[in-house]
N, C-alpha and C positions, 0 to 999 in steps of 0.2 A: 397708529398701528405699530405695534413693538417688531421690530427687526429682526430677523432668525439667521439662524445657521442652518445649512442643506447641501449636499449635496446629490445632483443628479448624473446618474451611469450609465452608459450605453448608451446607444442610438445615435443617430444623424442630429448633431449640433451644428445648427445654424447661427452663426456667430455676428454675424454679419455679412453683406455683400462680396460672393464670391470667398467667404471664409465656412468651410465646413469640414467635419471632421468627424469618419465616418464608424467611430468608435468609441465616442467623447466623453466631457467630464464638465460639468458645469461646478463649480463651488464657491457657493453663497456664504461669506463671513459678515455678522453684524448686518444685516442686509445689503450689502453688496456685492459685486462679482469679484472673486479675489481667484477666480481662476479661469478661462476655459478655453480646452485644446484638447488634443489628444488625451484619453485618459490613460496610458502606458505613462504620459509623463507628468501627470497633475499627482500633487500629494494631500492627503484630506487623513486630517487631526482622527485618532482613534475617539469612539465617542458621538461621531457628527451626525443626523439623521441621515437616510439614504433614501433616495429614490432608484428603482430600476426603472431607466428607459427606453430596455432593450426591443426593436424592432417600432421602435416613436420616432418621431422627430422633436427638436425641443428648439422651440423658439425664443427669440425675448416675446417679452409681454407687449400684447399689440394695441396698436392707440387708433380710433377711430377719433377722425379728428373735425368730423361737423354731427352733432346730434343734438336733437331739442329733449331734455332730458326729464323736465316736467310735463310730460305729456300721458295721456291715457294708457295707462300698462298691461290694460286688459282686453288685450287681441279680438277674445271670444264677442266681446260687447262694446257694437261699433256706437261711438259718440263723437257727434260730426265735431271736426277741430275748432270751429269757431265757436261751437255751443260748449267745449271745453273749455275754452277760451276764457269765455264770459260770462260763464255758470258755475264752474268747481270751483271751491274754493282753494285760496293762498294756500293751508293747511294740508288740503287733500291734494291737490297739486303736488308738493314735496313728497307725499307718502307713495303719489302715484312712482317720483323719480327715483325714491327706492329701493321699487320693485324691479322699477327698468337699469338701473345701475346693478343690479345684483344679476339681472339675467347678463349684461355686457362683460362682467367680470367672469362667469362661470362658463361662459363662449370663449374667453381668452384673450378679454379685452379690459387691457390694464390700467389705461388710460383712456379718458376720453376729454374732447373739447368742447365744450359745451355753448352753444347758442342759448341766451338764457334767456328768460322771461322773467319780465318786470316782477317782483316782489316772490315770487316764487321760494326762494331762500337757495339757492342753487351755492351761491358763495358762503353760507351758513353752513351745508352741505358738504362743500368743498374742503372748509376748514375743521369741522369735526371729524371726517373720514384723515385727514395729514393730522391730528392730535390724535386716534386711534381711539376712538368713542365710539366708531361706527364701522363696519368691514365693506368694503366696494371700491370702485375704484379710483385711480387718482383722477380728479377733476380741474380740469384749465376752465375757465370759466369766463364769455363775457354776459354779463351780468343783465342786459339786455342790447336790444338794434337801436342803432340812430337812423329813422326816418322821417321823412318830411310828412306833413296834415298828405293825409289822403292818397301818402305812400305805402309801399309794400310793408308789412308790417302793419301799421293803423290799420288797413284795410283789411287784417285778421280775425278784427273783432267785429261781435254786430253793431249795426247803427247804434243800439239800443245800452251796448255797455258803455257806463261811464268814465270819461278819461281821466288821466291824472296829469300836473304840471311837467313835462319833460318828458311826458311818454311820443313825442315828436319833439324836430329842430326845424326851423325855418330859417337859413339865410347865417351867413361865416359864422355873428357872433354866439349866435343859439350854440349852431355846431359844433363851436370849440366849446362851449357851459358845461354842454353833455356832456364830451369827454371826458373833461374836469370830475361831473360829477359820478362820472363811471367809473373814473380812477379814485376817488374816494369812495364809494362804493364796494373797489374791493377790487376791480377789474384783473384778468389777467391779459388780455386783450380787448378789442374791440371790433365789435361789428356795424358794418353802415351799410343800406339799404341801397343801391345803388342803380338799381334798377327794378320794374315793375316782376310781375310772380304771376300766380295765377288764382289767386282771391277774387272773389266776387265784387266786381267795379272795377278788376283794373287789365292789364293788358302787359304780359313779359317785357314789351317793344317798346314801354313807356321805361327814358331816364328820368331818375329819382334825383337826382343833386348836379347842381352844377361843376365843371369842374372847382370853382372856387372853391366852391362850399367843400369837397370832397378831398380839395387841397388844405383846407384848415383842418377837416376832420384829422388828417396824415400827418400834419406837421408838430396838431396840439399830441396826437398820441404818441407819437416817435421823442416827442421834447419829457415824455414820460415815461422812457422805455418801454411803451405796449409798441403793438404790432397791430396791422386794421386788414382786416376780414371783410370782403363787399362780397355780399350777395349783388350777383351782376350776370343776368341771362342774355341780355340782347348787346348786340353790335354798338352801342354807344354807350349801352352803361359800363359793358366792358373799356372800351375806350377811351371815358375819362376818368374809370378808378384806376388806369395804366399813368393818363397824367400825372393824377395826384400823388401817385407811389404807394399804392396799396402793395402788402405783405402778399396778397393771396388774393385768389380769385373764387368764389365759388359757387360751383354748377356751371358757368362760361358757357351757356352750350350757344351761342352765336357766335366761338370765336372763329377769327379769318386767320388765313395765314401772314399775313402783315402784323396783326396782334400776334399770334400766336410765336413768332420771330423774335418781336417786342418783349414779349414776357420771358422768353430764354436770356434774351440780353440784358432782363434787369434782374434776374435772378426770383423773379415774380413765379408763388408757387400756385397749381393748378389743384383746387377739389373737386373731382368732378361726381360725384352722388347720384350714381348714376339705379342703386337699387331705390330710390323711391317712385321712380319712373317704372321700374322695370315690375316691383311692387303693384304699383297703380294698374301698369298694362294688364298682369293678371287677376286681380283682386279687386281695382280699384269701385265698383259697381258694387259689389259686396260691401265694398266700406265708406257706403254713401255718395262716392262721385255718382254725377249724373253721365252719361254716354257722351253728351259734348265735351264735359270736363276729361273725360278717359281720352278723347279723340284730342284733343289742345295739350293733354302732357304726351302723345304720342306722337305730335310732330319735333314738340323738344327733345323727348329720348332719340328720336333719329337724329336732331343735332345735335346732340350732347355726345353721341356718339362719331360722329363726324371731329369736331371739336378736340375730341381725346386723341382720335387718330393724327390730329393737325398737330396737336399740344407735342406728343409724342415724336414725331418728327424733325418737331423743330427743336428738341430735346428743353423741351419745358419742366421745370421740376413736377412728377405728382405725388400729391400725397392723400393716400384714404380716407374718405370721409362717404357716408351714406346717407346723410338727411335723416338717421331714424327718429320717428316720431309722434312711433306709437300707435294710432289707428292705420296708417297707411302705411309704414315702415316699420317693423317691429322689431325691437329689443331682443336682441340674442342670434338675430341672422346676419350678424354685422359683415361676418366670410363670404355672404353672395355679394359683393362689393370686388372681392378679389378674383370669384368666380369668372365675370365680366370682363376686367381686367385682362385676362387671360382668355377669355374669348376672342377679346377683339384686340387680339395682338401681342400682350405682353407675352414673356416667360412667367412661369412662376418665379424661380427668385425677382423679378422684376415687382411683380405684385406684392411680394413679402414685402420689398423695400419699400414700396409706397407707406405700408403700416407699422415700419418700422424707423430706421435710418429718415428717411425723407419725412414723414411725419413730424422724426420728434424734431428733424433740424427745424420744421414751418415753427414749431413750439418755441425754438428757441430753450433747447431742454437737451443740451446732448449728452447726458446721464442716463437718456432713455433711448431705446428702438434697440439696442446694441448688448450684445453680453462682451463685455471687454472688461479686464480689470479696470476697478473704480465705478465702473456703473451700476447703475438702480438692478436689486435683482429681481426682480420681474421676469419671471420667465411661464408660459404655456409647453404641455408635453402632449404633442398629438398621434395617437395611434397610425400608424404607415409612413411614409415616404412622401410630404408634401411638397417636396420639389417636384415628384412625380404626377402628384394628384391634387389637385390645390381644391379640387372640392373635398376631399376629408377635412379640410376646416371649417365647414361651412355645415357638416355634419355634430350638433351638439353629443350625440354619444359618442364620439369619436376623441373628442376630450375628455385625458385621462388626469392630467395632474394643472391645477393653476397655482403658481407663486408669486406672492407678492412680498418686496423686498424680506424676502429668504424665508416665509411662513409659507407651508401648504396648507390650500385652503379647499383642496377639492370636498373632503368629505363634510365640511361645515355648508358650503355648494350644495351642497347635492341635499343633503337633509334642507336646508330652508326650502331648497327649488320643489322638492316631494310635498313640506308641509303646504306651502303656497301655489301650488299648482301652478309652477311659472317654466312648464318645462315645452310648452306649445309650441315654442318658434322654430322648429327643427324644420328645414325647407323642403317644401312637396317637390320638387323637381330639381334636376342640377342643371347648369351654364347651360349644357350641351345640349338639354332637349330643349331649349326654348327658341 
């Protein structure tokens, strides 16, 4: 995607944590931020595009940082996940992620981190959108999960789809193969399974890997500069992706406050993905759970709520992430994440910095989350005061302008989202009434 020049005037510029500036100037040269502060003292070249964003707020570009991004994009037409899974094909899989990329960028989500699926093309994906072949947004990508025969993960698919060599690890040397072959694959991270989920045959409470096993996963990926992402819900899968030294934790909702301590002190980041729960509570019957299934993620969202409050205290890094993923979490409501957030505790600028600052540190991208000279311009312009209101983000017509390194892209937005009917996900209720 070709770099632009822009700049944006007026309004509440949000620059970063605890940097605002209630009159502001954002100016994007070559696609980067070559300016923002006060606009009485910023100077911007005769010639340059303008934005007015007088009575908006203007964010950088916010990065959700757990979504499964080949997944069904079509809200209206529920298709159970596993029959997704093991029925659409490789092809239409990517067309599906797309649609759901295009709705995450036109929400004001500039970035996302992608939990990927085997063959899917997510890293194909990834690399034609950074050569500018394709408009959506920047994608981090692990490429797929490392989990054990008849771990979380395996256990996605029906009995009946056929496996492939490596779509499981058994045991250190396996573990470390994977990585290998994820990092030549394209990886930008990696993710490992690390505890049970709530697929059909298995049980959140079951750990997935030994610490062994989850100490070589950590050692071969660190010896590669990637970072390792554990999916880890229960009290011990938490606790031995802590030994091994995983980058992040995500969904933790059994953590204790001994972990929860643990992970402040190792610098160990928290995702806690808390709208797929909250998704499921309301919806989830409509989109094929069965009433047991709605009742079993509803004792996790109580913990995962517990969990945030612990994480929180014990000043654990968090950083945004939602599980979107399509039938159960949809594409484009990524701001009820922040909604929540702020429910249960944060400020708003607290929750901003989760999808921003703290995000893109877990990336290891700090070119992103931040409008400071040098950084990526990426910027969203939302209608009102969301320091004020943090559900105007969470509001799709409420986005008024998206830029991505220094192009606006709202009105090419907004026409594909008209032609393609992908404008659904605007959310029936806010934080406060649930």
């Amino acid at each position: 995607m070709t770099a632009g020049d822009i700049a944006i005037e007026g309004g509440l510029v949000w620059s970063g944590p605890g940097q605002h500036h209630s009159d502001g100037l954002v100016h994007i040269r070559a696609g980067t931020v070559a300016y923002a502060g006060p606009r009485a003292e910023g100077r911007v070249p005769p010639g340059t595009p303008r934005l007015d964003a007088a009575g908006c707020t203007v964010l950088p570009g916010l990065i959700d940082a757990h979504v499964h991004l080949t997944t069904n994009s079509d809200h209206q037409h529920v298709i159970a996940s596993d029959v997704f899974r093991g029925q659409v094909s490789k092809p239409a899989k990517l067309l599906h992620g797309l649609r759901n990329a295009h709705r995450a960028l036109a929400a004001g989500f500039t970035t996302l981190r992608v939990m990927g699926h085997r063959g899917a093309g997510e890293p194909e994906l990834r690399d034609f959108t950074d050569e500018g072949l394709a408009v959506g947004p920047r994608l981090v990508v692990a490429p797929w999960w490392i989990t054990m025969t008849n771990g979380h993960g395996d256990l996605f698919y029906p009995p009946y789809t056929p496996r492939e060599q490596w779509d499981t690890a058994d045991g250190i040397e396996e573990c470390r193969k994977l990585v290998r072959l994820q990092a030549r694959a394209g990886a930008d991270f990696i993710k490992v399974m690390a505890s049970g989920g709530m697929s059909k045959g298995e049980r959140p409470s079951w750990p997935n890997y030994s610490i062994a096993e989850l100490t070589a996963i950590v050692e071969t990926a660190h010896e590669l500069d990637l970072r390792v992402a554990a999916h880890a819900l229960s009290a011990e899968g938490i606790r031995r992706s802590l030994a091994a030294g995983v980058d992040s934790i995500e969904h933790g909702s059994y953590l204790d406050q001994e972990m929860a301590i643990e992970m402040a002190e190792r610098g160990t980041f928290l995702v806690p993905t808390m709208s797929f729960n909250d998704w499921c509570q309301r919806e989830g019957t409509l989109r094929g759970l069965t009433p047991q299934g709605v009742a079993d993620l509803s004792e996790a969202h109580d913990r995962t709520l517990k969990s945030f409050t612990l994480a929180r205290e014990a000043g654990v890094k968090v950083a945004m992430g939602t599980d979107s993923s399509g039938t159960l979490c949809p594409f484009g409501a990524h701001a009820r994440e922040l909604e929540l957030y702020v429910r249960h505790g944060m400020s708003a600028e607290e929750a901003i910095t989760t999808a921003t600052t703290n995000a893109a540190s877990l990336l290891d991208r700090p070119d992103l989350g931040s409008l400071r000279n040098g950084a990526v311009g990426d910027v969203v312009v939302v209608e009102g005061n969301v320091l004020n209101d943090i559900g105007r983000l969470a509001q799709p017509s409420n986005i008024r302008h998206v830029v991505r390194a220094g192009r606006e892209l709202s009105g090419y937005l907004r026409a594909v989202s008209e032609a393609l009917d992908l404008q659904e996900t605007e959310h029936p209720t806010r934080a406060e009434d649930s």
